[in-house]
RORO-385428 format. One record per residue: residue number from 1; x, y, z of N, C-alpha, C in turn. Coordinates in Angstrom, 1 decimal, padded with zeros to 4 digits. Layout:
REM RORO-385428
   seq       nx       ny       nz      cax      cay      caz       cx       cy       cz
   NUM        X        Y        Z        X        Y        Z        X        Y        Z
...
This chain:
REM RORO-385428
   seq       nx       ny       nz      cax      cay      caz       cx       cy       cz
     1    023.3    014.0    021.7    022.1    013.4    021.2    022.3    011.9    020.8
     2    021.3    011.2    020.8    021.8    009.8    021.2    020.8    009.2    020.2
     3    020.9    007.8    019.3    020.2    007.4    018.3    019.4    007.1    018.7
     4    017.9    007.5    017.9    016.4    007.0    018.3    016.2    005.1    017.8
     5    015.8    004.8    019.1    015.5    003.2    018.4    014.2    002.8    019.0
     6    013.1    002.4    018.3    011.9    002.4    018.2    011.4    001.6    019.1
     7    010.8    001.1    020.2    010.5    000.1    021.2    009.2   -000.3    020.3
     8    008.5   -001.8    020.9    007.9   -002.2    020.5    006.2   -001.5    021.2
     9    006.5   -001.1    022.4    005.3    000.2    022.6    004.7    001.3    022.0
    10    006.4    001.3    021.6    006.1    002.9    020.8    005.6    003.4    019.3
    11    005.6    002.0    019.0    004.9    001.6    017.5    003.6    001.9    017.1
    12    003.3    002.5    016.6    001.6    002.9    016.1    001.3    002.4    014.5
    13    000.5    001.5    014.6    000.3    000.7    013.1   -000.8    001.6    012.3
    14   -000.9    001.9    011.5   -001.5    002.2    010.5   -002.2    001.3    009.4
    15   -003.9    001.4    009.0   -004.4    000.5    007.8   -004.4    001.2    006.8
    16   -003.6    000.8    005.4   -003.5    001.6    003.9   -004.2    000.6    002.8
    17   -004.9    001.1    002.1   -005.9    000.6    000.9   -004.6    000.8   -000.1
    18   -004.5   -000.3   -001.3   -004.1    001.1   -002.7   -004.9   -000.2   -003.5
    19   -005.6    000.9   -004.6   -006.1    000.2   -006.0   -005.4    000.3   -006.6
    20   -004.7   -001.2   -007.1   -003.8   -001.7   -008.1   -004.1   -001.5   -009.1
    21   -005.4   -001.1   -009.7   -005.6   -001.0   -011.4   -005.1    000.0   -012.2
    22   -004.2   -000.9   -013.5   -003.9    000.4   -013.9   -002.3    000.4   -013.7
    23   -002.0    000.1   -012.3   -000.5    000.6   -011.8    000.1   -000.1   -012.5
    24    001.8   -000.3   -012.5    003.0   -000.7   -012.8    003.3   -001.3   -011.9
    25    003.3   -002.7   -011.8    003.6   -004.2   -010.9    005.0   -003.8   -010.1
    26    006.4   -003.6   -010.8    007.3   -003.5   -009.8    007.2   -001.6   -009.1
    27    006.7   -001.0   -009.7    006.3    000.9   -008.7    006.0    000.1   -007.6
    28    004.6   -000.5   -007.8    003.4   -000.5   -007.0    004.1   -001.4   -005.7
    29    005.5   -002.5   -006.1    005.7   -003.6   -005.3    007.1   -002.5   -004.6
    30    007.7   -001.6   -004.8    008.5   -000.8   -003.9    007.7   -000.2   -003.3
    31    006.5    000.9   -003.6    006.4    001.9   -002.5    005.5    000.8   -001.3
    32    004.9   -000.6   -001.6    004.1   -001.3   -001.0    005.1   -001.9    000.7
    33    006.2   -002.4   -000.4    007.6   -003.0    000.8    008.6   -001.6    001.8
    34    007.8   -000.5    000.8    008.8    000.6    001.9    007.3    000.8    003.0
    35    006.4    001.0    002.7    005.3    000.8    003.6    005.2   -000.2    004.6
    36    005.3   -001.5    004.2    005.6   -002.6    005.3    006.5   -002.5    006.2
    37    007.9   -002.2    005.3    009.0   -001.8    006.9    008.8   -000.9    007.2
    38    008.2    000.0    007.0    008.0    001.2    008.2    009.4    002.6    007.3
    39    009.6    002.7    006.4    010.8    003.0    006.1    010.2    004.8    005.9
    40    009.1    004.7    005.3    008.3    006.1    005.5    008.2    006.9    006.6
    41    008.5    006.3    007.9    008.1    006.8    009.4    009.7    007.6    009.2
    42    009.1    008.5    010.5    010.8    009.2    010.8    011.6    008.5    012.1
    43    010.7    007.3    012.6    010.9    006.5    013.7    011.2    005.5    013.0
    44    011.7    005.2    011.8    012.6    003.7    011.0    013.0    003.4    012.1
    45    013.3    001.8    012.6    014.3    001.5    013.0    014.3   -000.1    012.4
    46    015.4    000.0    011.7    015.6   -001.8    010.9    015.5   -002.7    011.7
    47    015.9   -003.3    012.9    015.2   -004.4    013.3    013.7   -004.5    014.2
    48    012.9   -003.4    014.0    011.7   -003.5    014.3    010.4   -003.5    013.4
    49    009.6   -004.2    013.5    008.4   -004.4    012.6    007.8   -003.1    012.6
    50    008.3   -002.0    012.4    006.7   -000.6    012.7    006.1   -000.3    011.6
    51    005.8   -001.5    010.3    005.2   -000.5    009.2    004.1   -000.4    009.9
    52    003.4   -000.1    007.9    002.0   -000.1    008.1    001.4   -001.5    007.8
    53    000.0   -001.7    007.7   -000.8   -003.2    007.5   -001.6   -002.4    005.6
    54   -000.8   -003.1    005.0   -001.3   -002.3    003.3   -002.3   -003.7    003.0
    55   -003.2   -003.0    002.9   -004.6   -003.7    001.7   -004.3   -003.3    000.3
    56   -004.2   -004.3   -000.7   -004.4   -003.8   -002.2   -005.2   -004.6   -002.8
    57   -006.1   -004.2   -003.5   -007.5   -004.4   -003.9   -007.5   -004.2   -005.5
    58   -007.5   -004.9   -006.3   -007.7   -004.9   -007.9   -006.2   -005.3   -008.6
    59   -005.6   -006.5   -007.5   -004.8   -007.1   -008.1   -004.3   -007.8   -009.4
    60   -005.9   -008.2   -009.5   -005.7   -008.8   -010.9   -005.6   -008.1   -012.1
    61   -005.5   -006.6   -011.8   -005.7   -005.3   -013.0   -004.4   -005.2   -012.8
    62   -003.2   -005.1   -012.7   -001.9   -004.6   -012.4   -001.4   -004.8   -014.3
    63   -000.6   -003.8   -014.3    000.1   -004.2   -015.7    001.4   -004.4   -015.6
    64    002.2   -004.7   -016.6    003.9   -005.0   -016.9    003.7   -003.7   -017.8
    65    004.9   -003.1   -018.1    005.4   -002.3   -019.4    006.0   -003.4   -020.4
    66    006.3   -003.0   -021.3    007.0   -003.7   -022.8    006.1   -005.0   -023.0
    67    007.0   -005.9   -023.2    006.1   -007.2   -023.6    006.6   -008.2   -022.1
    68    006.4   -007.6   -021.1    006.4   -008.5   -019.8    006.1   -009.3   -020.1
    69    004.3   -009.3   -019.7    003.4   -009.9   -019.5    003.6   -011.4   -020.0
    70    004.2   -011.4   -021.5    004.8   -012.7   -022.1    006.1   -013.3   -022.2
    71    007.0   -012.1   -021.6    008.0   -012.8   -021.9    008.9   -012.9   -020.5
    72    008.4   -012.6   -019.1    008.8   -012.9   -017.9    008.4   -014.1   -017.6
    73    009.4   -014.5   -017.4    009.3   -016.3   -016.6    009.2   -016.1   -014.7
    74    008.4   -017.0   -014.3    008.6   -017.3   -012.7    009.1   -019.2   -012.8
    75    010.3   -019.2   -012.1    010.2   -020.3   -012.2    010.1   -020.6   -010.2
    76    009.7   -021.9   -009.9    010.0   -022.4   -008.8    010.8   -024.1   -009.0
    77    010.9   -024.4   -007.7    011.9   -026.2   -007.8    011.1   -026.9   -007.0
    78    010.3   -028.2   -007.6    009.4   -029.1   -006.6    010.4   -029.3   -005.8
    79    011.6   -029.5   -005.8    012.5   -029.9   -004.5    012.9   -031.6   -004.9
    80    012.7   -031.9   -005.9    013.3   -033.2   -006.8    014.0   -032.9   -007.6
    81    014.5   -033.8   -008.2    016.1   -033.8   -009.2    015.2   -033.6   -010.7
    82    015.8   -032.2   -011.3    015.5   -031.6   -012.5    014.1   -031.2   -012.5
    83    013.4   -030.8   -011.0    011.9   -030.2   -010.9    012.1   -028.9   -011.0
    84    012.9   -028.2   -011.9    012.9   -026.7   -011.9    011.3   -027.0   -013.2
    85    010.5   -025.7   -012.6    008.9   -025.4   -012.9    009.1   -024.1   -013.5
    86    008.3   -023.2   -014.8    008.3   -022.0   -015.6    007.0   -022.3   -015.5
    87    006.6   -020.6   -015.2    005.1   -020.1   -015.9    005.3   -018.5   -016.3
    88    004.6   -018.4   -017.2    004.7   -016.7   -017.2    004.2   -016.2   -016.8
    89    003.8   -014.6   -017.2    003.0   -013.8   -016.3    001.7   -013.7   -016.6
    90    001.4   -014.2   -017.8    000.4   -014.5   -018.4   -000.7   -015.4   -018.1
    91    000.6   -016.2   -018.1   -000.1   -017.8   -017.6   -000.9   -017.4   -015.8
    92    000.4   -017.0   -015.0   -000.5   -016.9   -014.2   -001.6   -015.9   -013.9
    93   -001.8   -014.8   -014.5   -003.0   -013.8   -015.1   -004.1   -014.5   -015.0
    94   -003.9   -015.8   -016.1   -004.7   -016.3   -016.5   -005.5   -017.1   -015.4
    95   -004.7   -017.6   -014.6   -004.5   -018.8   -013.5   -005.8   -018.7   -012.3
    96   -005.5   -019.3   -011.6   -006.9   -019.3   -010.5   -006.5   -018.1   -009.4
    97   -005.0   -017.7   -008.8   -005.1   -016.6   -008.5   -004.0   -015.7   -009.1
    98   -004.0   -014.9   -009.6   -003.8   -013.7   -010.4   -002.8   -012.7   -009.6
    99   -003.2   -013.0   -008.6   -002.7   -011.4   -006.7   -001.4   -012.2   -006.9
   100   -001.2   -013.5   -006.7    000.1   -013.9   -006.8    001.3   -012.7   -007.4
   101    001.3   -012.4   -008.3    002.3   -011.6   -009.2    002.9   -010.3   -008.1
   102    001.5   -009.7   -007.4    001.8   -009.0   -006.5    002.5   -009.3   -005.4
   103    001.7   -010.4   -004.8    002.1   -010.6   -004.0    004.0   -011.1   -003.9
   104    004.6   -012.1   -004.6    006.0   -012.0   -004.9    006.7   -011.0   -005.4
   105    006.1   -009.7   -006.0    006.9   -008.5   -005.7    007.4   -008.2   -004.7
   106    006.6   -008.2   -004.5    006.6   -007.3   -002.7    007.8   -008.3   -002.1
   107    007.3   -009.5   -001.8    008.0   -010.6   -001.0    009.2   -010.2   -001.4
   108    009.6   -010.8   -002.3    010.9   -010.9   -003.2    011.9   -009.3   -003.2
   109    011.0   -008.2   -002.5    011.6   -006.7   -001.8    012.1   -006.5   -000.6
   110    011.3   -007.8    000.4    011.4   -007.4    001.8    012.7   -008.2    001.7
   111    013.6   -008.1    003.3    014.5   -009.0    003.6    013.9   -010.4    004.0
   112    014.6   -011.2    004.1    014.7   -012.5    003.9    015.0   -013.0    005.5
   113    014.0   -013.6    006.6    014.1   -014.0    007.9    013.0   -013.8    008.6
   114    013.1   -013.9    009.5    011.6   -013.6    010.6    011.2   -012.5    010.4
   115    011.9   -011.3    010.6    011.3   -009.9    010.4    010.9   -010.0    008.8
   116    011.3   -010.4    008.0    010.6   -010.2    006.7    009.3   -010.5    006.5
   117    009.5   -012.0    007.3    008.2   -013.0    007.4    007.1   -012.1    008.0
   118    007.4   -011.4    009.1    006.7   -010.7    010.0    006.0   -009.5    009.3
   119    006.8   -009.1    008.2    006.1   -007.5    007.9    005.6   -008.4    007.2
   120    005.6   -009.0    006.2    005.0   -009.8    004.8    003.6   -010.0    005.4
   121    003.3   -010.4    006.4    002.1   -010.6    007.3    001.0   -009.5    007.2
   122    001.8   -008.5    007.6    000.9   -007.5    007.0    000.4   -006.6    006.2
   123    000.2   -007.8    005.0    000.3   -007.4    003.2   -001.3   -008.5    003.5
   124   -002.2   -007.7    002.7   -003.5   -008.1    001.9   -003.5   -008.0    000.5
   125   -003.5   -009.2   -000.3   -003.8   -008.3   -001.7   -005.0   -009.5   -001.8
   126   -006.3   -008.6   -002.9   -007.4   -009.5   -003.5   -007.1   -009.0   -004.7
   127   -007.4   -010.0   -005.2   -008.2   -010.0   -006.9   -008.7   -008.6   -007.5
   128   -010.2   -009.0   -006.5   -011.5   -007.8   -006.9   -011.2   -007.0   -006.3
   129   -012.1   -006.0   -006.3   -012.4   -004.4   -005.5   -012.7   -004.8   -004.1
   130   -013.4   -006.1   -003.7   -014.1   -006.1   -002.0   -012.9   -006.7   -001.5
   131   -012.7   -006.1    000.1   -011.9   -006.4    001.0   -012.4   -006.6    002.1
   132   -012.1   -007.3    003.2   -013.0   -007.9    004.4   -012.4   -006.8    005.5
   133   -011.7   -005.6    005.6   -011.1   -004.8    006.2   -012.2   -003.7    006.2
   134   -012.7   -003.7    006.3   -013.7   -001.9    006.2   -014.1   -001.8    007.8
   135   -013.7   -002.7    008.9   -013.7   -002.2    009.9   -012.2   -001.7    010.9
   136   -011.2   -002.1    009.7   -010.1   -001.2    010.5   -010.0    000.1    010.1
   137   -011.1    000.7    009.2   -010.9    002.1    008.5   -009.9    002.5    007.8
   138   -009.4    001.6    006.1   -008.1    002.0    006.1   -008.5    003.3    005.1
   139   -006.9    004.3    005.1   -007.2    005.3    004.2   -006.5    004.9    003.3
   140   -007.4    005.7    002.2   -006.8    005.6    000.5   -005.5    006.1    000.3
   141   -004.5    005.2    000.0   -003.2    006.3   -001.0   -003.6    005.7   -002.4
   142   -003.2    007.3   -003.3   -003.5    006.8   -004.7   -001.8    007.1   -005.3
   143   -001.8    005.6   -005.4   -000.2    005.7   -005.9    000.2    006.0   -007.6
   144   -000.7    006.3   -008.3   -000.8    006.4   -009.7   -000.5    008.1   -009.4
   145   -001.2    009.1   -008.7   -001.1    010.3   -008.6    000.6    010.9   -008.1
   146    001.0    009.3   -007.2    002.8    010.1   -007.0    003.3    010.1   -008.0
   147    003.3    009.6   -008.9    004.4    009.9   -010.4    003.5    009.4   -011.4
   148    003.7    010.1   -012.6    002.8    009.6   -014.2    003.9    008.2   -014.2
   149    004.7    007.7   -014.0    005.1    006.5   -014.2    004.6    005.3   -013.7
   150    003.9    005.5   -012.2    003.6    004.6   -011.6    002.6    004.0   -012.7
   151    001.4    004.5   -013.4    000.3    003.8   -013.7    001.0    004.3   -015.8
   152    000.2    003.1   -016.1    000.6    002.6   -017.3   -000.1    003.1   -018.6
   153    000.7    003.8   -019.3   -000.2    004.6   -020.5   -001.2    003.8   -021.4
């Protein structure tokens, strides 16, 4: 028997919803990046794109446990001498977009290259409840129901 390696034919994409409200920011950003690579399929194969295309919807409802929310720093570097940049999680909560938080979960899970770039592609997250996808038919996972940990007492 000979190792299965997934062709780019033989790939069948799948559309996944999950309502972020409520959840636990890093749960929510593993089972989202094991979705993207495909790592759920029994057809994995690491250098091929076969996840799924995940919508998440009510990003801006996501929580931290303990005192995250205030005391996790994001820093980035304008790319000038001593432009290292801090906000917290708060701050950006506060901020004009909010999905951000999610969205660098996730990122910050996948690998690092083209193929990262590539599944990262097929990550949606909004703010609100409305999503412009209701004609790819995605189905609901409710990720709060896979473990009492996922979603926040």
């Amino acid at each position: 028997m000979s190792t299965y390696s997934a062709k780019a034919a033989d790939i069948e994409k799948k559309w996944v919803m999950i309502d972020a409200k409520g959840l636990v920011v890093g749960r929510l950003a593993t089972i989202v990046a094991m979705r993207l690579r495909g790592k759920h399929k029994p057809t994995f194969t690491p250098h091929v794109d076969d996840g799924d295309n995940v919508i998440i919807v009510n990003a801006a409802k996501v929580v931290f446990t303990g005192r995250k929310r205030e005391k996790k720093v994001y820093y980035h570097h304008t790319g000038y001498i001593g432009g290292i940049k801090e906000r917290t999680a708060k701050a950006i909560f506060e901020g004009r977009f909010p999905e951000r938080i999610v969205e660098k979960a996730v990122e910050r899970m996948l690998p690092r290259g083209p193929l990262g770039r590539r599944q990262l592609a097929n990550l949606r997250v909004y703010p609100g409840s409305e999503h412009l996808h209701e004609a790819q038919k995605p189905e609901t996972i409710d990720v709060g129901a896979m473990n009492r940990k996922n979603r926040s007492a």
